[in-house]
Structure formats: C-alpha cells, structure tokens
N, C-alpha and C positions, 0 to 999 in steps of 0.2 A: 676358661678364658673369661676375659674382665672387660665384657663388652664389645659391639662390634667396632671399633675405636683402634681397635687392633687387629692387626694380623696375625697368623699363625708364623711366621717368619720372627716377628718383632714378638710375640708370646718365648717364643721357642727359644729365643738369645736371649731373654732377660732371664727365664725359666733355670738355662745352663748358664749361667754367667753365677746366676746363686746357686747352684749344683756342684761348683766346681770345688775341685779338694785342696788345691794349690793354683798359685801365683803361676807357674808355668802352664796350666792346664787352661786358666782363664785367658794366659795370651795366645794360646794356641784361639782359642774358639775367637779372639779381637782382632788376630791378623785373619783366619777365614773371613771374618765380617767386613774387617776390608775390604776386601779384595769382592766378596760379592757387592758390598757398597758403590766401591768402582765401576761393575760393571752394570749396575742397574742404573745406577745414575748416567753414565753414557749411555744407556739404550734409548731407542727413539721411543714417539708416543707416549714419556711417563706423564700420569694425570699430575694434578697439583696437590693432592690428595695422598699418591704415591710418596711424590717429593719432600711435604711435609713430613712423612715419618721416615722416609731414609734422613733428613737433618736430623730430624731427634734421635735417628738409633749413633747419626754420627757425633752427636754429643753426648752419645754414654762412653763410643769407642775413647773420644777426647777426655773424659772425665777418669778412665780407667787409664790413663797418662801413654796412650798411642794418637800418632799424628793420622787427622785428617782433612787435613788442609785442605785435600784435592776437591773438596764440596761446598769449601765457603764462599766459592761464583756462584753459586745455587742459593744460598742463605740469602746472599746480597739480592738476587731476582726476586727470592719470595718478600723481599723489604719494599716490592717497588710495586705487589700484587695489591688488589684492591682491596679484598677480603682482608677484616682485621686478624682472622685467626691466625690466616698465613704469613700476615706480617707480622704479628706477633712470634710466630714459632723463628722467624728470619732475626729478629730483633736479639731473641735470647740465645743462640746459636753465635751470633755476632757481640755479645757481649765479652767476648773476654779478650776483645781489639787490643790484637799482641803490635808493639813496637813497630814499625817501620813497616807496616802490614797496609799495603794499600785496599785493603778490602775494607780497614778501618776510613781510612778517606772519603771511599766510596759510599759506604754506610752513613756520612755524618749527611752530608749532604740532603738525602731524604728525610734522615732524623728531623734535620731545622723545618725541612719546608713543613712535615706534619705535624711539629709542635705548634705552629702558627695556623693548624686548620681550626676553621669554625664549629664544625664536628666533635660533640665534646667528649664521645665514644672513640672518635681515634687519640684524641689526644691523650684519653686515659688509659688505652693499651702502649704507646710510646713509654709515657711515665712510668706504667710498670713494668716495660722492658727494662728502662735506665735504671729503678730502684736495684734492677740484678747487677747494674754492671756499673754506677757510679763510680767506685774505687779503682775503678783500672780504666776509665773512659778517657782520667785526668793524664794517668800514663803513659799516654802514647805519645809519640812524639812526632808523628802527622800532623 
C-alpha cells in the first residue's frame, strides 16, 4: 500500500478495478462500490476524513461512467468545511456541474464568497479546483 493516505478498502478497489479482465467484470465490482458507498455514507459518526475519500472513491465510480449522484450533498458540505483540503476534494468532485443540477447552484454560491477571501491559500485552492472544471462551469445552465 502507497501510504497511510489510504485505506485498505480504497487499496483494494483501485487494486481490482486494474485486475479486471473485462468491461463486465469491472462493472460488477462499481455497482458493489456503490452500493457499499451508500451505505457508508448514510452511516452515523463518519469522520471527515472518512468522507473525503468515499468522494473520491465516488469520483472513480463516476469516471468509470456509473452514476453517483446520491453523494454530491456530501461534496457540497465538504465545500462549506474550513479545512482547505476538504474543500478542495468537494470543489473537484463538483466540478463536472451537470445541467439543471442544483448542487451546481449551491456550489457557486460558496465558490464567489471564497474567491473574494483575504486568505491567499484559499483562494489558490479555489482556482485550482476551477482550472479542473472551467469548461463545463460555462455550461450550466443554473
């Protein structure tokens, strides 16, 4: 394993996701992911810690072109945490602010107000979220 950065959980899915032999074999292991995704994120007591890397396993699931929509109230929360790392991981998770998607609304809102902090370590975590996601931030139609 590549650090304590990781879990054995988030090791173990990236591990078989490049293990797998076929297209059908990988979506088998991205709907399991789901569906654990689900239920770990509705469990009580997750740290923010935790939280942070169910986003990011659910932006692999989203990158392998399955939906999961059901976490991006969670993205949008870790956008409003103080910590820049967490708002960062919420910032690029919300990057790909789909059409008619109120989570994109909700997101801009925070965006403006931390563009205009004095702080000139958040403002540079902002702008490198936005550099992921300019070309489709235009597209929405929010």
């Amino acid at each position: 394993m590549s650090g304590t950065h990781l879990s054995k959980e988030f090791f173990e899915l990236i591990k078989s996701i490049g293990e797998s032999r076929s297209k059908q074999e990988e979506d088998q292991i991205i709907v399991r992911e789901v569906q654990t995704l689900k239920k770990a994120m509705a469990a009580q007591g997750v740290t923010s810690k935790q939280m942070k890397e169910f986003i990011i396993r659910m932006i692999y699931v989203e990158m392998l072109g399955h939906d999961a929509s059901f976490g991006h109230i969670h993205a949008v929360k870790m956008v409003a945490m103080k910590d820049l790392l967490f708002k960062r991981v919420g910032y690029v998770d919300r990057a790909d602010f789909r059409p008619a998607c109120m989570c994109c609304v909700v997101t801009r809102v925070p965006l403006l107000f931390f563009l205009c902090s004095d702080a000139a370590c958040t403002r540079a975590v902002i702008w490198a979220a936005l550099s992921v996601c300019t070309p489709t931030i235009n597209s929405c139609c929010c």
